[in-house]
LUMMAR-887835 format. One record per atom (N, C-alpha, C): x, y, z; atom name; chain; residue in three letters. Coordinates in steps of 0.05 Angstrom, whole numbers, plus 5000, padded with zeros to 4 digits. Atoms other than C-alpha are relative to their C-alpha. Example, Ala and Ser with C-alpha at 12.3 -4.5 7.8 and 13.67 -1.06 7.14 Angstrom:
// LUMMAR-887835
{{5018 4976 5000} "N" "A" "ALA"}
{{5246 4910 5156} "CA" "A" "ALA"}
{{5018 5024 5000} "C" "A" "ALA"}
{{4984 4976 4999} "N" "A" "SER"}
{{5273 4979 5143} "CA" "A" "SER"}
{{4985 5022 5014} "C" "A" "SER"}
This chain:
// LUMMAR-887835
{{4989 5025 4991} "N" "A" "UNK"}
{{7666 2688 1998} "CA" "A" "UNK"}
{{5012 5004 5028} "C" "A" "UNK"}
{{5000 4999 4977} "N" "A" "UNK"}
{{7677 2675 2069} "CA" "A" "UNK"}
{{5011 4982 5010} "C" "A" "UNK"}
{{4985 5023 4991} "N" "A" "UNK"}
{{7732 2624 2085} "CA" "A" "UNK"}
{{4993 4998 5038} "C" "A" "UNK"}
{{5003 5008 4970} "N" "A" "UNK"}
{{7727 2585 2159} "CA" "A" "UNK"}
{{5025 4990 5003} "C" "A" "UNK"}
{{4967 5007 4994} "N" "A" "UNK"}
{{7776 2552 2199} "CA" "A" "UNK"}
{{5007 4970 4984} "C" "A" "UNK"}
{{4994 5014 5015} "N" "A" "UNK"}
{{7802 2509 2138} "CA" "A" "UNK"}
{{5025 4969 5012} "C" "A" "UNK"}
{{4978 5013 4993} "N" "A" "UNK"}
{{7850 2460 2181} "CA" "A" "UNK"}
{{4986 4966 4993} "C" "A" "UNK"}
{{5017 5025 5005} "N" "A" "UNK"}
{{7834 2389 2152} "CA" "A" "UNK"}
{{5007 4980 5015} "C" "A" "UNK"}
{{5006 5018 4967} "N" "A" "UNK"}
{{7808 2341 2192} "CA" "A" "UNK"}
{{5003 4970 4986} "C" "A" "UNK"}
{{4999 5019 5017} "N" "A" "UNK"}
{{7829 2280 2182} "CA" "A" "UNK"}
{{4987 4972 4995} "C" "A" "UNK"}
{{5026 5024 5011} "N" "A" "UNK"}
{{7801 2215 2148} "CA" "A" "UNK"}
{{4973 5004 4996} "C" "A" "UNK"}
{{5023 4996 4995} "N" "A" "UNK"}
{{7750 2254 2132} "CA" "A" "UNK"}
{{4994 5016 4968} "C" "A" "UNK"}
{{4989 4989 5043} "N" "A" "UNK"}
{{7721 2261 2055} "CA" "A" "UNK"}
{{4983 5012 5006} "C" "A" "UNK"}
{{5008 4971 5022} "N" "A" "UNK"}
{{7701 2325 2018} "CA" "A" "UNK"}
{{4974 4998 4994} "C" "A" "UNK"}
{{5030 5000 5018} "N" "A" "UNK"}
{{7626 2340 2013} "CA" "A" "UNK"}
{{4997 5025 4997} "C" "A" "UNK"}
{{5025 4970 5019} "N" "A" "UNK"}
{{7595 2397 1966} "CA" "A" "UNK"}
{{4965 4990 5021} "C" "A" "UNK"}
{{5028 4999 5013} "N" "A" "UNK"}
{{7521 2403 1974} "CA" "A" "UNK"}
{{4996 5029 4988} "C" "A" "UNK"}
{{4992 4988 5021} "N" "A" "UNK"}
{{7507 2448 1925} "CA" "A" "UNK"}
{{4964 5009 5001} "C" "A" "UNK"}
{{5036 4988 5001} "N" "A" "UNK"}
{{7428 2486 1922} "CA" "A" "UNK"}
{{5005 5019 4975} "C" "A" "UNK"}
{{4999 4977 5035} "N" "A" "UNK"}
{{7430 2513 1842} "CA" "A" "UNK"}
{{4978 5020 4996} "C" "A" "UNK"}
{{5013 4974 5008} "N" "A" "UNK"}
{{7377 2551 1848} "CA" "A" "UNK"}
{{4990 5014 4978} "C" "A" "UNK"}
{{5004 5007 5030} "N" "A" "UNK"}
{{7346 2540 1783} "CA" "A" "UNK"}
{{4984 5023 4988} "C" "A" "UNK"}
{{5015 4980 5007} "N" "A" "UNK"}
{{7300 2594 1774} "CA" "A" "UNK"}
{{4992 5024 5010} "C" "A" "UNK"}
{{5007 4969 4974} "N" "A" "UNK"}
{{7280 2667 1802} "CA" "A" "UNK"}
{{5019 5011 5016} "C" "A" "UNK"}
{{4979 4985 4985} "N" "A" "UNK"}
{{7315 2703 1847} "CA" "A" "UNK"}
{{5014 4994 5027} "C" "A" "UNK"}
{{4971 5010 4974} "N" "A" "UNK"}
{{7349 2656 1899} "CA" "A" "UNK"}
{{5021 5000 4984} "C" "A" "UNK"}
{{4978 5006 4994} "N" "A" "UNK"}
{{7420 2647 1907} "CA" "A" "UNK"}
{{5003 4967 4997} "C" "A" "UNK"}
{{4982 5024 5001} "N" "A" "UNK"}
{{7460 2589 1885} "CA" "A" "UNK"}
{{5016 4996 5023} "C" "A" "UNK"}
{{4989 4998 4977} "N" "A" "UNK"}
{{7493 2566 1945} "CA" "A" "UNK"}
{{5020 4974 5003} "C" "A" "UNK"}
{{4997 5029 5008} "N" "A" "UNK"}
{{7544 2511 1950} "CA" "A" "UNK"}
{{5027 5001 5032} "C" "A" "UNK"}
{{4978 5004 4983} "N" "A" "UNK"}
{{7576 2491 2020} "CA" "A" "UNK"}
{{5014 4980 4997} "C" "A" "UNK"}
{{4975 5023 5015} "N" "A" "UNK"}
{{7640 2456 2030} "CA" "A" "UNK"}
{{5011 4991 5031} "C" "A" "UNK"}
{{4999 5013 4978} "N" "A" "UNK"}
{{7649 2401 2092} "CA" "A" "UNK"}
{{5023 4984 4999} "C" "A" "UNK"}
{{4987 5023 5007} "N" "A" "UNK"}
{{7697 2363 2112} "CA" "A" "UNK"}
{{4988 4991 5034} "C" "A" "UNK"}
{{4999 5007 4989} "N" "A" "UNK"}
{{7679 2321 2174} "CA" "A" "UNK"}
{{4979 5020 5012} "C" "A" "UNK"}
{{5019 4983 4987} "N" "A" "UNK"}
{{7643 2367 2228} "CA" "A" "UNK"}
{{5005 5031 4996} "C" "A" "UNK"}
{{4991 4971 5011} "N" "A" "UNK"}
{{7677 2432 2193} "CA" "A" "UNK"}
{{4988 5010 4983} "C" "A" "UNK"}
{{5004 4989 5029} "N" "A" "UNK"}
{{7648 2476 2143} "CA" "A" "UNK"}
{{5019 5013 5000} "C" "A" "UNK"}
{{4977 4982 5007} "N" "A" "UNK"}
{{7704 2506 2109} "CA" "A" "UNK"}
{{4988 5022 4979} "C" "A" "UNK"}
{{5003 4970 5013} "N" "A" "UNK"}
{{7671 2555 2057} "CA" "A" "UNK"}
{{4974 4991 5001} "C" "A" "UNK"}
{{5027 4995 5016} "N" "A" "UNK"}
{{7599 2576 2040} "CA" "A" "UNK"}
{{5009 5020 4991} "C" "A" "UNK"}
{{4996 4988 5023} "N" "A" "UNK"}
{{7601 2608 1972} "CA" "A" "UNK"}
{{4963 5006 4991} "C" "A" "UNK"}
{{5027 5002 5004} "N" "A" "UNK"}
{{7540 2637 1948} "CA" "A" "UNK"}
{{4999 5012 4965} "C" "A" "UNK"}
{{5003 4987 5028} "N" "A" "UNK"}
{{7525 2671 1876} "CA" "A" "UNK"}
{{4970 5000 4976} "C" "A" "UNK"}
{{5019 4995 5010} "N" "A" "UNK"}
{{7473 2693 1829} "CA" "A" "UNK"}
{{5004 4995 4968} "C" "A" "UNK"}
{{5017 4993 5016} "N" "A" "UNK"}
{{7439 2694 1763} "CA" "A" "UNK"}
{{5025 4977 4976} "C" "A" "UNK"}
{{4974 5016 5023} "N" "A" "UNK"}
{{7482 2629 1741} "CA" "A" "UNK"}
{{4979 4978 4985} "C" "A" "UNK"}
{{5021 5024 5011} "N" "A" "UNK"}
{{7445 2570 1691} "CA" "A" "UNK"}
{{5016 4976 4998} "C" "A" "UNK"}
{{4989 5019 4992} "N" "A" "UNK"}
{{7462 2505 1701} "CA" "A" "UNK"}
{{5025 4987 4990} "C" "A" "UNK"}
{{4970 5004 5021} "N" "A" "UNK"}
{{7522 2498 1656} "CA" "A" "UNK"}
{{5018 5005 5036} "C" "A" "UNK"}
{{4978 4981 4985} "N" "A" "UNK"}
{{7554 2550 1706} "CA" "A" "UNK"}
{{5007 4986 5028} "C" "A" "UNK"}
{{4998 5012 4990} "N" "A" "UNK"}
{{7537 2521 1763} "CA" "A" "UNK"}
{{5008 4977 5005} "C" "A" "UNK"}
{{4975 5021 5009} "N" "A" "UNK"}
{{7565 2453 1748} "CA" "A" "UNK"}
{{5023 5003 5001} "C" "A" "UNK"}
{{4979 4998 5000} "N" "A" "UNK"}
{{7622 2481 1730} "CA" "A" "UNK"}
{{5014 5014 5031} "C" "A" "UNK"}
{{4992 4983 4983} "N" "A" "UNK"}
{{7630 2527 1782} "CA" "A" "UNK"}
{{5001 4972 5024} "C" "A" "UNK"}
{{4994 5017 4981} "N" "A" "UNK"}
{{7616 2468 1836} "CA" "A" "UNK"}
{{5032 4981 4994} "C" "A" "UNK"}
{{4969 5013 5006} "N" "A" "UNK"}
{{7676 2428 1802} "CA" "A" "UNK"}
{{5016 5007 5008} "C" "A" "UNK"}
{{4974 4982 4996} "N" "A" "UNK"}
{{7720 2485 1811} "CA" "A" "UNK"}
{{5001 5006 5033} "C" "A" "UNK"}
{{5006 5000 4973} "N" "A" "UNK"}
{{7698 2489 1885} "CA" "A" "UNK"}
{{5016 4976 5012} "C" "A" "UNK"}
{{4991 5025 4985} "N" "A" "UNK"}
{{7714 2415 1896} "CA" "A" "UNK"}
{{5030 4999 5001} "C" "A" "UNK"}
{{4973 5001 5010} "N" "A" "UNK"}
{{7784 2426 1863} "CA" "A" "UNK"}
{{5019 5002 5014} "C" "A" "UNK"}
{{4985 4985 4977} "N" "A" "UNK"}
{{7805 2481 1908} "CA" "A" "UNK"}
{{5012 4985 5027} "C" "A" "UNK"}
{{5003 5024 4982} "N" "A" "UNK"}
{{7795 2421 1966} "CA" "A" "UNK"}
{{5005 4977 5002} "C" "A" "UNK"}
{{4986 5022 5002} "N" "A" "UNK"}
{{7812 2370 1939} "CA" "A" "UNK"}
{{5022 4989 4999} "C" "A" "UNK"}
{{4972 5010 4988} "N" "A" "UNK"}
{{7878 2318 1967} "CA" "A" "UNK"}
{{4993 4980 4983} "C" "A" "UNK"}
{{4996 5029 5018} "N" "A" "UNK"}
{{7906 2274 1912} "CA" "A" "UNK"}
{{4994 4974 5012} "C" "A" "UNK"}
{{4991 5025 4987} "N" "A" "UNK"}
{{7916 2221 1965} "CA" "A" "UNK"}
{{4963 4991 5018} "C" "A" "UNK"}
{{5026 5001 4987} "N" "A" "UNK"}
{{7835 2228 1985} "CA" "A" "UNK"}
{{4988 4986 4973} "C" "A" "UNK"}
{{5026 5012 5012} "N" "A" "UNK"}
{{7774 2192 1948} "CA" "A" "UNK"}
{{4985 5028 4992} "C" "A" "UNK"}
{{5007 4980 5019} "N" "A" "UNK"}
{{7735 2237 1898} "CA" "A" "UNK"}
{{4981 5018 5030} "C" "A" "UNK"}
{{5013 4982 4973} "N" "A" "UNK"}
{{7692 2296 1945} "CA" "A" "UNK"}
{{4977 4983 4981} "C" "A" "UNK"}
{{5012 5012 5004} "N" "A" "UNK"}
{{7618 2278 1953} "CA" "A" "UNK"}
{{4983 5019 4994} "C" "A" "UNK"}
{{5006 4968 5006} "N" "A" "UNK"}
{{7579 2332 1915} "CA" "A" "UNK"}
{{4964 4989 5001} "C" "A" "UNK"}
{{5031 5003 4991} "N" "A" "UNK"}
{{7503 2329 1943} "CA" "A" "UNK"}
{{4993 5022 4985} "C" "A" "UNK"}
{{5022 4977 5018} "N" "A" "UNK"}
{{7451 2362 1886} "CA" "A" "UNK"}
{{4990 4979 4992} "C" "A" "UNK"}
{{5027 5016 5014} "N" "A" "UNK"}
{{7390 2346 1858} "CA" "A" "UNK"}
{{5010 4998 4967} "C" "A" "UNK"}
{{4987 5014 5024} "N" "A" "UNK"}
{{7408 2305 1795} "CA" "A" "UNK"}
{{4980 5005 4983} "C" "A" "UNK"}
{{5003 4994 5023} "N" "A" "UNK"}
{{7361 2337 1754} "CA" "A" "UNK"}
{{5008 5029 4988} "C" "A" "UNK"}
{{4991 4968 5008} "N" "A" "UNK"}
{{7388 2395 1710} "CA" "A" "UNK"}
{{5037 5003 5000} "C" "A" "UNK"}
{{4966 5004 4980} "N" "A" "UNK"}
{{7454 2409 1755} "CA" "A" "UNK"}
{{5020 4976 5002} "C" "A" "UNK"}
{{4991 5029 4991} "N" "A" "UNK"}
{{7468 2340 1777} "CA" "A" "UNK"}
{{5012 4985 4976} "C" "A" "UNK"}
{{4991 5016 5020} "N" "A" "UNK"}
{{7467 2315 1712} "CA" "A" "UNK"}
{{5024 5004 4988} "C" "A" "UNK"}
{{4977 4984 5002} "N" "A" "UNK"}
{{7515 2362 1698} "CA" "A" "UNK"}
{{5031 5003 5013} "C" "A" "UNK"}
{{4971 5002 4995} "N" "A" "UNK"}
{{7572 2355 1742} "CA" "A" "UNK"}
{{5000 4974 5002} "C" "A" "UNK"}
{{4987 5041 5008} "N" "A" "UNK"}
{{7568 2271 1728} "CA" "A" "UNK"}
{{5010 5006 4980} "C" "A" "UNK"}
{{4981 4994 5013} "N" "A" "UNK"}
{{7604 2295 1673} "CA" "A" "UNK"}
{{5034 5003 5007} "C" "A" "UNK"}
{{4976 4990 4990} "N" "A" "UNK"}
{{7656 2317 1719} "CA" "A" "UNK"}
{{5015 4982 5003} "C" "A" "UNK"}
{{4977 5027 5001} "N" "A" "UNK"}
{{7731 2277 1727} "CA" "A" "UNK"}
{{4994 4978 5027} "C" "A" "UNK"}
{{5011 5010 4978} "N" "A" "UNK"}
{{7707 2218 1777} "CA" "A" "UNK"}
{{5028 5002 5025} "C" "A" "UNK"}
{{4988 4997 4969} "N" "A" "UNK"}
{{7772 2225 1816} "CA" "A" "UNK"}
{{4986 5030 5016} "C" "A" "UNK"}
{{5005 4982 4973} "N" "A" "UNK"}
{{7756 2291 1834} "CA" "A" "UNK"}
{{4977 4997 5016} "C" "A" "UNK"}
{{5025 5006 4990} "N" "A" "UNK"}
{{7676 2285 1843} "CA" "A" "UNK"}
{{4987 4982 4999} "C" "A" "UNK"}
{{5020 5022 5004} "N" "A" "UNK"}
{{7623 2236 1858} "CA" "A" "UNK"}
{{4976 5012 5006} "C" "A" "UNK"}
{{5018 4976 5000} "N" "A" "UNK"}
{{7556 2264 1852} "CA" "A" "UNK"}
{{4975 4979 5020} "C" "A" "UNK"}
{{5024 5020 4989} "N" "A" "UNK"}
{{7498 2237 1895} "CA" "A" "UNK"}
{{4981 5019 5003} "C" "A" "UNK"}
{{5027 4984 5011} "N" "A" "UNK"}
{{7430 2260 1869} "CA" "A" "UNK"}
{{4984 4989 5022} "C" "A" "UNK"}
{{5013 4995 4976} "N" "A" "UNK"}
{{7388 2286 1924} "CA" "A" "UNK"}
{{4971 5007 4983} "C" "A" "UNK"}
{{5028 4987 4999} "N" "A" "UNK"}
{{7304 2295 1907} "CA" "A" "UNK"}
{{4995 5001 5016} "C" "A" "UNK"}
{{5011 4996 4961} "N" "A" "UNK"}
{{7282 2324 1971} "CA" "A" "UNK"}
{{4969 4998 4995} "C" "A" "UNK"}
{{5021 5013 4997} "N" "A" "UNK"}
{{7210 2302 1945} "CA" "A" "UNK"}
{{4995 4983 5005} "C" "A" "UNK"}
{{5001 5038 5004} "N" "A" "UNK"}
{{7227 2229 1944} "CA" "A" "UNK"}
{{4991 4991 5026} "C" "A" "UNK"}
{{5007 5007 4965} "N" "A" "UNK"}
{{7214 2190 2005} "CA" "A" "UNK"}
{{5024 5005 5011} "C" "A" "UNK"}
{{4977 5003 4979} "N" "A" "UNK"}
{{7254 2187 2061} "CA" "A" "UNK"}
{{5015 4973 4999} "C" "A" "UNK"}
{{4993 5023 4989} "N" "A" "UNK"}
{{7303 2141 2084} "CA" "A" "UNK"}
{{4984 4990 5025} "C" "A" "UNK"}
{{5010 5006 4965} "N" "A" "UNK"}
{{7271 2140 2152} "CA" "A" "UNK"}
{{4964 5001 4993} "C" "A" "UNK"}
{{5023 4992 5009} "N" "A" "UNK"}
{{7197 2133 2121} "CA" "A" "UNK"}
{{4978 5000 5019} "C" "A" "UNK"}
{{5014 4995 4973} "N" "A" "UNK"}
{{7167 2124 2193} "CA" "A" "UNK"}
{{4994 5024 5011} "C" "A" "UNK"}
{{4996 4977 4978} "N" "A" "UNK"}
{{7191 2181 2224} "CA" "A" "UNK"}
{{4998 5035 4977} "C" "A" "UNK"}
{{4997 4975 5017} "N" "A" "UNK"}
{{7196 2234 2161} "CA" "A" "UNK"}
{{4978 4995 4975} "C" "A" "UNK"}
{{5024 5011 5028} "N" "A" "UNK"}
{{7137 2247 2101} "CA" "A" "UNK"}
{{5013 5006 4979} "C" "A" "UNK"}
{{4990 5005 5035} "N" "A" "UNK"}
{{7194 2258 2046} "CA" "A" "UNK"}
{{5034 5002 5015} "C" "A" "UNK"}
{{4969 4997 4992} "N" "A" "UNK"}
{{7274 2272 2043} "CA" "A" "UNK"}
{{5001 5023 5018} "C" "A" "UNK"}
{{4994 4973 4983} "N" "A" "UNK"}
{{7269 2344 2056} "CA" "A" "UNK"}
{{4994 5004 5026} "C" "A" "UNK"}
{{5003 5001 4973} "N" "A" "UNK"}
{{7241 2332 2116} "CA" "A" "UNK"}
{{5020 4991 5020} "C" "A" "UNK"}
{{4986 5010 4990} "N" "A" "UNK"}
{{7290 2285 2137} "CA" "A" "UNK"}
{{5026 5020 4999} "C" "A" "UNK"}
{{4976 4992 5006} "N" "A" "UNK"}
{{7348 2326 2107} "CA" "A" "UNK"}
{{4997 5026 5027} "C" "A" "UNK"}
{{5006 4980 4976} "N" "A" "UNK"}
{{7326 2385 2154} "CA" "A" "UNK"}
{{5008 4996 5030} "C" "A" "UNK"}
{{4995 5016 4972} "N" "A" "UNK"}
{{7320 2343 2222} "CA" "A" "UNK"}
{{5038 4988 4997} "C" "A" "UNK"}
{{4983 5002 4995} "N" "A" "UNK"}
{{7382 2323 2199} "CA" "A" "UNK"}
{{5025 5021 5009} "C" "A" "UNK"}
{{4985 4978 4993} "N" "A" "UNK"}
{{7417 2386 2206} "CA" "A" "UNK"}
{{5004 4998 5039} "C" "A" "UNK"}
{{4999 5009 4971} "N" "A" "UNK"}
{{7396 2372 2281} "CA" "A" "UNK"}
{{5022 4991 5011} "C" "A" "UNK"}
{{4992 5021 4993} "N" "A" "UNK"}
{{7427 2315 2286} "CA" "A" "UNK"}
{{5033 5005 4998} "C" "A" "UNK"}
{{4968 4998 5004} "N" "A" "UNK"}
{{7491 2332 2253} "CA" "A" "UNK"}
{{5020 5028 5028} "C" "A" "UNK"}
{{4989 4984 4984} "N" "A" "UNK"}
{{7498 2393 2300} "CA" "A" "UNK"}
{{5004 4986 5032} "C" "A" "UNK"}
{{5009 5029 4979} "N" "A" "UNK"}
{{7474 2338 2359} "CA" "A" "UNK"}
{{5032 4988 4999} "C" "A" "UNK"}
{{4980 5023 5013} "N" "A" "UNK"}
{{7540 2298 2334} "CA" "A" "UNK"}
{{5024 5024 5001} "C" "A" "UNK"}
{{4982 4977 5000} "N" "A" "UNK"}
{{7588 2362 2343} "CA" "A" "UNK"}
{{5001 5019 4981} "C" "A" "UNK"}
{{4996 4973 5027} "N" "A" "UNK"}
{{7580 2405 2280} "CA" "A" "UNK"}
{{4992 5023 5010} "C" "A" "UNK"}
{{5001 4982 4983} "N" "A" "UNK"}
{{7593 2468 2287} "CA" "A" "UNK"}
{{4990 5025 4972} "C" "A" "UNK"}
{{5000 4973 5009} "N" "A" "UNK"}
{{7563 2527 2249} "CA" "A" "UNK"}
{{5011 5030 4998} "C" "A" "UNK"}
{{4982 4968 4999} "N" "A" "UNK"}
{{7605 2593 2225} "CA" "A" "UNK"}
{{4985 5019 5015} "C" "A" "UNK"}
{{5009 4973 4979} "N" "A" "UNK"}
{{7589 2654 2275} "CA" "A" "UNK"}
{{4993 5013 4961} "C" "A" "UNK"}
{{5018 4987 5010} "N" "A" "UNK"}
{{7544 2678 2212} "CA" "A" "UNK"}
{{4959 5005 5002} "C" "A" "UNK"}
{{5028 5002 4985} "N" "A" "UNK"}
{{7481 2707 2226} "CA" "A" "UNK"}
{{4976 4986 4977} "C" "A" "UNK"}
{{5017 5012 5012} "N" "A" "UNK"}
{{7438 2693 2159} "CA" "A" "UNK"}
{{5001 4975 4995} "C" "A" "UNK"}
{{5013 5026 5001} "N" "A" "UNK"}
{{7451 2622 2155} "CA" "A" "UNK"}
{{4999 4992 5027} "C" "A" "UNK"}
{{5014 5010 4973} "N" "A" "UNK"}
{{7436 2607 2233} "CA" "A" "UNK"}
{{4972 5012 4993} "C" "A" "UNK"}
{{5023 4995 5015} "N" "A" "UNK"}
{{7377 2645 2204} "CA" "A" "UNK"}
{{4984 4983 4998} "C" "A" "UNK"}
{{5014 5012 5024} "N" "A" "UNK"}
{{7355 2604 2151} "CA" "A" "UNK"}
{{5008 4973 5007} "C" "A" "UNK"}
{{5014 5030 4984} "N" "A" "UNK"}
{{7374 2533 2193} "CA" "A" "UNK"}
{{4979 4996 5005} "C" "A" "UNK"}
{{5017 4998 4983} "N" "A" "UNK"}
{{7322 2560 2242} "CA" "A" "UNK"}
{{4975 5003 4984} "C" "A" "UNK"}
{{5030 4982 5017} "N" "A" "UNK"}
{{7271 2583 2192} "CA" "A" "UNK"}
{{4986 4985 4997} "C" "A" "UNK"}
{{5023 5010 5002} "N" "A" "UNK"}
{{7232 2527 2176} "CA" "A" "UNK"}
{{4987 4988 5015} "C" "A" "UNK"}
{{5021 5008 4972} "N" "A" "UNK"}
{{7170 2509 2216} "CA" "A" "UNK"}
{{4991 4965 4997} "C" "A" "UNK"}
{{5015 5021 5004} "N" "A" "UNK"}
{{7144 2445 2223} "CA" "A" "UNK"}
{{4978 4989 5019} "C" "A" "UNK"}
{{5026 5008 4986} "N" "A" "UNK"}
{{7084 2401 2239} "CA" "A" "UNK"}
{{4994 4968 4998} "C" "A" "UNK"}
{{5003 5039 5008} "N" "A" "UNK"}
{{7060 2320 2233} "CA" "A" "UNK"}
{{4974 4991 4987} "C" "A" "UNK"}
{{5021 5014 5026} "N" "A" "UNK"}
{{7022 2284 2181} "CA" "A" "UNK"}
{{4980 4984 5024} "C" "A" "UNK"}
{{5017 5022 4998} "N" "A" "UNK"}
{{6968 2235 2195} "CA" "A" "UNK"}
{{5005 4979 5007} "C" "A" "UNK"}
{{4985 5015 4990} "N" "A" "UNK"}
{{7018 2190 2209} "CA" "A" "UNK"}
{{5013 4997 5029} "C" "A" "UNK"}
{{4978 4986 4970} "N" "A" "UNK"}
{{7053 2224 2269} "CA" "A" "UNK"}
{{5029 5003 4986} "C" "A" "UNK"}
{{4966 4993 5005} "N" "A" "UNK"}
{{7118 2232 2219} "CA" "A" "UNK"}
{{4988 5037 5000} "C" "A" "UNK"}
{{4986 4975 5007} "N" "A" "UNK"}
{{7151 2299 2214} "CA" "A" "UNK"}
{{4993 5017 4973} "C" "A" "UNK"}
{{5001 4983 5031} "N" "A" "UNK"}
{{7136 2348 2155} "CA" "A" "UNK"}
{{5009 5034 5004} "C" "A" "UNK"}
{{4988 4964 5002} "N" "A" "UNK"}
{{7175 2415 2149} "CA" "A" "UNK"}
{{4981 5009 4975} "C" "A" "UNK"}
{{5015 4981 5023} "N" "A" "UNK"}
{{7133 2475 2111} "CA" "A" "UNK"}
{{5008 4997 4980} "C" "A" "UNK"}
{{4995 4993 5032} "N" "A" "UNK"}
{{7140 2483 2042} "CA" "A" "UNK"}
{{5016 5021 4994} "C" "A" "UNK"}
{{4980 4987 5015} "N" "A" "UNK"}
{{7198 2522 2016} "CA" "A" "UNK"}
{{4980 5024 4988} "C" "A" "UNK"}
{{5021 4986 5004} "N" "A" "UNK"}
{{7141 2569 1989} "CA" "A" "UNK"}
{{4996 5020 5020} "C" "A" "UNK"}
{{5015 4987 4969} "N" "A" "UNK"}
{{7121 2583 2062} "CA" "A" "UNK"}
{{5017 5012 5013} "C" "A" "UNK"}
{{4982 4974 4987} "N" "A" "UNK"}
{{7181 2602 2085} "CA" "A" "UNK"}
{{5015 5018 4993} "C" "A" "UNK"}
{{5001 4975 5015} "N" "A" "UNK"}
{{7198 2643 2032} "CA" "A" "UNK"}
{{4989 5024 5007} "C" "A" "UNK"}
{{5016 4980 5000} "N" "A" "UNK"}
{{7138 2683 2036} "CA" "A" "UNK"}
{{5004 5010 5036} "C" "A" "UNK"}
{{4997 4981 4975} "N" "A" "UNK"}
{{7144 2697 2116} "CA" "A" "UNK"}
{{5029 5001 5007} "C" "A" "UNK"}
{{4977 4987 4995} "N" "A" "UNK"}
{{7218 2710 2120} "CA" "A" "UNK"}
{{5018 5012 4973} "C" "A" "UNK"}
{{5003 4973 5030} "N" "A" "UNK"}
{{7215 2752 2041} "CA" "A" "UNK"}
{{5029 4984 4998} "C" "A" "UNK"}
{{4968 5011 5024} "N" "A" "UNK"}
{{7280 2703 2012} "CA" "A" "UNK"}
{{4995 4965 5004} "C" "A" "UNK"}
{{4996 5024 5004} "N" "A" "UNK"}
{{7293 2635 2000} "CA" "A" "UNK"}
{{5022 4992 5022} "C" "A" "UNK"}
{{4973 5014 4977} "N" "A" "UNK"}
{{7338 2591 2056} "CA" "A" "UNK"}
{{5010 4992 4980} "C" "A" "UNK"}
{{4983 5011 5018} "N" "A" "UNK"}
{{7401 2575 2020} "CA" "A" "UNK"}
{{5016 4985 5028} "C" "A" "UNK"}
């Protein structure tokens, strides 16, 4: 665990996203934002989705200000997801992410994950600042992309960039 510069910023609510890591040998990974800050990335292994659930709750906890609106815990709502909507709604609100689904932007992107990616761009574009760590500037940079038939955007397959940089981007 690898705390950042935790000073909270204000008017500015609590997001998890949360990558469970459901099967094989990635890493569960679950960062923790507030505004243009990451304050922790936490990572951990060989958990099943109970754990993870729980474990994200206990994440949000640590972060969470009575006097704030529940944090906003980004995971894919099947498995995981389902799992921390269980959780107390002050602390969490869960917003189920399928990065197969379409896009919001269905012009410019051929699913979410595409979009969610470019968005990383954007948010760094917008002042966000990434921790002086080297494997996740890594694994931002890692995936390649190319354009549909359309002229939208399509990042590789999670597959692809597995196999040429030997791990999974968390």
């Amino acid at each position: 665990v690898e705390l950042y510069d935790s000073t909270p910023v204000p008017n500015s609510q609590l997001h998890l996203g949360v990558d469970p890591a459901r099967f094989g040998d990635d890493d569960a990974c679950i960062v923790v934002r507030r505004g243009n800050k990451i304050l922790e990335i936490v990572t951990a292994s060989n958990l099943d989705n109970v754990q993870v659930a729980e474990w994200a709750v206990e994440v949000a906890k640590r972060y969470h200000h009575s006097s704030e609106g529940p944090a906003l815990v980004k995971v894919d709502g099947i498995g995981v997801g389902s799992l921390v909507h269980s959780a107390p709604e002050d602390i969490v609100r869960v917003l189920d992410v399928t990065s197969s689904s379409v896009a919001n932007d269905e012009e410019s992107y051929t699913n979410l994950r595409t979009q969610l990616w470019f968005g990383i761009n954007d948010w760094l574009k917008d002042g966000g600042v990434l921790p002086d760590d080297d494997k996740l500037i890594a694994d931002v940079v890692s995936a390649n992309y190319d354009f549909d038939a359309r002229g939208r955007y399509r990042v590789e397959k999670k597959s692809e960039i597995k196999r040429r940089i030997g791990r999974s981007p968390d």
